[in-house]
N, C-alpha and C positions, 0 to 999 in steps of 0.2 A: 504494500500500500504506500501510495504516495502521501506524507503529511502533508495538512492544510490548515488556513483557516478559512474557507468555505468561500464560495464563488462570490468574488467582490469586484469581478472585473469583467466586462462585455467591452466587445469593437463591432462599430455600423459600420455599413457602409454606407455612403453618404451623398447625393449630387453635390452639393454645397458645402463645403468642410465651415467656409464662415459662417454662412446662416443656421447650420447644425449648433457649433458650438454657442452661438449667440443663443439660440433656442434651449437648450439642456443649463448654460449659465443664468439668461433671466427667467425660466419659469421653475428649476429645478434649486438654483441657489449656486451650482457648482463654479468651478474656477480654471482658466486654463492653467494647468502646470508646465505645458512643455509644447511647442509647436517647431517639431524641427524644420518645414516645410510647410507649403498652402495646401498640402494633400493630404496633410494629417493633423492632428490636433489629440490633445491628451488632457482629460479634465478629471476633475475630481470633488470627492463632497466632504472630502476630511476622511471617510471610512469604505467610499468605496471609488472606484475607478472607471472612467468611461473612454477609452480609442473610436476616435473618428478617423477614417478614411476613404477619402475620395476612389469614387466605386460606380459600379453599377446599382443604383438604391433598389431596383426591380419593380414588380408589381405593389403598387400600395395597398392589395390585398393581403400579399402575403411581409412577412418579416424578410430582413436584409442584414442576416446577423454572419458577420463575417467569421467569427468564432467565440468559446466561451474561454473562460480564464477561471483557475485555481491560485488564490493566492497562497505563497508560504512566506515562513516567518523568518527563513533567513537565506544569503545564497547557498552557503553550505546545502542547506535541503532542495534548492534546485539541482545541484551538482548529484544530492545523492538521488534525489527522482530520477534523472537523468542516467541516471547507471543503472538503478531499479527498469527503468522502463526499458535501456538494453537488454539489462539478463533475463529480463521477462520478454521479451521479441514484441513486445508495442512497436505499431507503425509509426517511425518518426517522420511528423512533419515537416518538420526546421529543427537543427541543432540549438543545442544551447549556443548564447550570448548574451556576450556582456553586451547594452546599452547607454550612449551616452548619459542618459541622465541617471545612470546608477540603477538603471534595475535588470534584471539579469533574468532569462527565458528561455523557455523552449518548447514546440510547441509536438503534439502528436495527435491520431487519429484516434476516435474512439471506431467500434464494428461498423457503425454504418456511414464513417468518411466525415464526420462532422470531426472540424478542427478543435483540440483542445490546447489552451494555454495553460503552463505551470509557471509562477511568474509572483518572482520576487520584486516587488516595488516598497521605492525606499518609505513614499509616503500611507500606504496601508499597509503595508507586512508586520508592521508594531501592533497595529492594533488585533487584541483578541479578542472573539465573539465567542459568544457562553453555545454551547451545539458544535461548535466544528473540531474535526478531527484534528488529531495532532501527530 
């Protein structure tokens, strides 16, 4: 098992990376934390995490969730999911990385292809919530 503290992190995809972010900041309260680019954007609410990226947003019936995220509470435990999810032959999506703004990822498939993020982020990885794994 990979430790967590429970799914605190989602990525859209987005037509609009500015009017997403303006959108999720004034009606949600959140903040941008990091926009390394106009095709992405990273915000936050203090305890949880939202990635914007410029995408195909799709039908406005259905969702446009680029993938989910597990946050953990240190890198060490990305590195060690990381080897876990080798010696267990999980589909890697993307390797691990370090990220400029300090948070450190990797991403794999769950059975039915939906992308999953394990994802150390310096601004919610501290905080613990009473239910999630460890």
């Amino acid at each position: 098992m990979i430790a967590n503290r429970g799914m605190r992190h989602i990525a859209l995809h987005v037509a609009d990376v500015a009017r997403a972010a303006d959108f999720y900041c004034r009606v949600f309260g959140m903040r941008i934390v990091w926009q390394p680019d106009p095709n992405s954007a990273y915000l936050s609410s203090g305890c949880d995490n939202l990635a914007l990226h410029r995408g195909p947003a799709g039908d406005r019936a259905a969702q446009s969730l680029d993938h989910l995220g597990f946050i953990v509470p240190t890198i060490a435990e990305v590195e060690a999911g990381y080897r876990w999810a080798l010696e267990n032959q999980l589909e890697i999506a993307r390797p691990i990385r370090h990220h400029r703004d300090g948070a450190v990822s990797f991403y794999l498939r769950d059975p039915d292809g939906n992308v999953v993020q394990v994802l150390y982020e310096p601004l919610t990885s501290g905080i613990e919530l009473r239910g999630a794994s460890r």
